[in-house]
C-alpha positions as CSV (number, residue, x, y, z in Angstrom):
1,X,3.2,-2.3,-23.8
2,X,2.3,-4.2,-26.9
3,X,-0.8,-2.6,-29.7
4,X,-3.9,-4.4,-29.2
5,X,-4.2,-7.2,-31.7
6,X,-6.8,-6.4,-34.0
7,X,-8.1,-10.1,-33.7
8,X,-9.4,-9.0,-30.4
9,X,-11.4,-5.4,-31.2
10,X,-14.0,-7.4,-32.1
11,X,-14.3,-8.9,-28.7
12,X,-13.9,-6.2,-26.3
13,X,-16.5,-3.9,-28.2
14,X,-18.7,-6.4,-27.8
15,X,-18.5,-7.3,-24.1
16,X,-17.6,-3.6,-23.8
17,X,-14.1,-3.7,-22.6
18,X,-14.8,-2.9,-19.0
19,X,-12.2,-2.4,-16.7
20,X,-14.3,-3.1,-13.9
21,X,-13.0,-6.1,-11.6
22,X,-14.0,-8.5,-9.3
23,X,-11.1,-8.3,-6.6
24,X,-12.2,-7.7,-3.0
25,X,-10.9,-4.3,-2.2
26,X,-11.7,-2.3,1.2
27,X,-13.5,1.3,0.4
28,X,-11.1,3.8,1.7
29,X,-14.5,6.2,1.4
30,X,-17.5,6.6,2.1
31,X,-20.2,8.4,0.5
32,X,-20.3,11.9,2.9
33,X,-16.5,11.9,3.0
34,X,-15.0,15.2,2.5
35,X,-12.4,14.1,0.3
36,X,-9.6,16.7,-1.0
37,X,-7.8,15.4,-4.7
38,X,-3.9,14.6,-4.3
39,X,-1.9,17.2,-6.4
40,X,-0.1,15.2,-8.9
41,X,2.0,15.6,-11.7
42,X,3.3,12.3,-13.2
43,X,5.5,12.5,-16.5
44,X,2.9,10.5,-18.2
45,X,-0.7,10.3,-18.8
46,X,-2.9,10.7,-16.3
47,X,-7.1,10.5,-15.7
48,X,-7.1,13.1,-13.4
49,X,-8.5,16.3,-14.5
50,X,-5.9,19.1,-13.9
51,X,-8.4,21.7,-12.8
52,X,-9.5,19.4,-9.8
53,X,-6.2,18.8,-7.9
54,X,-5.9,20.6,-5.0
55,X,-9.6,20.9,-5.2
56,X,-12.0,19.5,-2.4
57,X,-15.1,17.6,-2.4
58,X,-17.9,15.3,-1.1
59,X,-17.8,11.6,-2.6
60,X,-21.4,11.3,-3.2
61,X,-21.0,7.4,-5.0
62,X,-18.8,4.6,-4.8
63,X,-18.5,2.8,-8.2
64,X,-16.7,-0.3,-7.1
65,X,-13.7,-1.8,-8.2
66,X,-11.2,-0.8,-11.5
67,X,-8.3,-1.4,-12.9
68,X,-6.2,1.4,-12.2
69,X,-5.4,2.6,-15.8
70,X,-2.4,4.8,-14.5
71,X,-0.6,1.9,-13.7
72,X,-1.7,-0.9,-15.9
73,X,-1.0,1.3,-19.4
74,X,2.4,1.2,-18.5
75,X,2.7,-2.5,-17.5
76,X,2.9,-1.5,-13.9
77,X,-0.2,-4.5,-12.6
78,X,-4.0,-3.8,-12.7
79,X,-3.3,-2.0,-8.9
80,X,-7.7,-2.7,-8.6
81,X,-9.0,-0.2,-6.3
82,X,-12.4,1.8,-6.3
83,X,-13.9,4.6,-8.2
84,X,-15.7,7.5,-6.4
85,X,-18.3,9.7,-7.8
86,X,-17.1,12.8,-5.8
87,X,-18.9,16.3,-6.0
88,X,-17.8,19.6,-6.5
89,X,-19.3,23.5,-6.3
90,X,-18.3,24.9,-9.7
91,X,-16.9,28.0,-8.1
92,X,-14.9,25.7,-5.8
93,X,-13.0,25.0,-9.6
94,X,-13.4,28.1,-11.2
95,X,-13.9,30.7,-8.7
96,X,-16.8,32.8,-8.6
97,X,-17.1,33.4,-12.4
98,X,-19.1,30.2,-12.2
99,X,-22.6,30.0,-11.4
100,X,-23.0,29.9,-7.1
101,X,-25.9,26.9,-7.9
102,X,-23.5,25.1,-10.7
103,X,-21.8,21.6,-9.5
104,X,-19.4,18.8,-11.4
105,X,-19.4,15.4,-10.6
106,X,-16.1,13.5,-11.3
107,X,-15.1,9.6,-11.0
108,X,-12.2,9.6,-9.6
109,X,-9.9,6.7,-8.4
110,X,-9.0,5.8,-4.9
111,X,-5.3,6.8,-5.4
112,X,-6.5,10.5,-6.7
113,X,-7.8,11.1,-3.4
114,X,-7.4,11.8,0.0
115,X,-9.1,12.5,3.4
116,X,-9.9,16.8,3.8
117,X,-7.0,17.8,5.9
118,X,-4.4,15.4,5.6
């Protein structure tokens, strides 16, 4: 994938280079879903915390619609899908070292998650 030109910096910090889209894309989740994140381990980057896969949650938000940046840094298509607010207990992360009232909130894309017990 080709550098960004630096004629257009200027640009995208000033309309501040979402990645939000307009495509019409079915909600796989709801907010109340019980959603567990998939377990992945691509050779190259990746927006998915590693300290959250495996991990189950409650999606508490949907964000709307994105460019999937997993696919479209590598040239792969935009691949627009939605972004979840999903909730986690702390010492369902980091085990009962953490705080029993403590919780982390992470936006995670569509294709990071799946249904509880699938």
């Amino acid at each position: 994938m080709p550098a960004l030109p630096v004629e257009e910096v200027d640009g995208l910090i000033a309309t501040g280079a979402t990645a939000r889209m307009t495509d019409a894309v079915e909600p796989r989740f709801r907010p109340g879903d019980h959603v567990t994140v998939r377990n992945l381990n691509p050779l190259t980057h990746t927006r998915l915390p590693r300290y959250a896969r495996g991990k189950t949650g409650t999606v508490e938000a949907d964000r709307g619609v994105f460019c999937f940046n997993d696919t479209n840094a590598h040239g792969q298509g935009h691949k627009p899908q939605h972004v979840y607010g999903v909730r986690f207990a702390a010492r369902d992360l980091w085990g009962e070292q953490a705080a029993a009232r403590d919780v982390l909130y992470l936006d995670l894309f569509e294709d990071y998650i799946e249904p509880h017990g699938t």
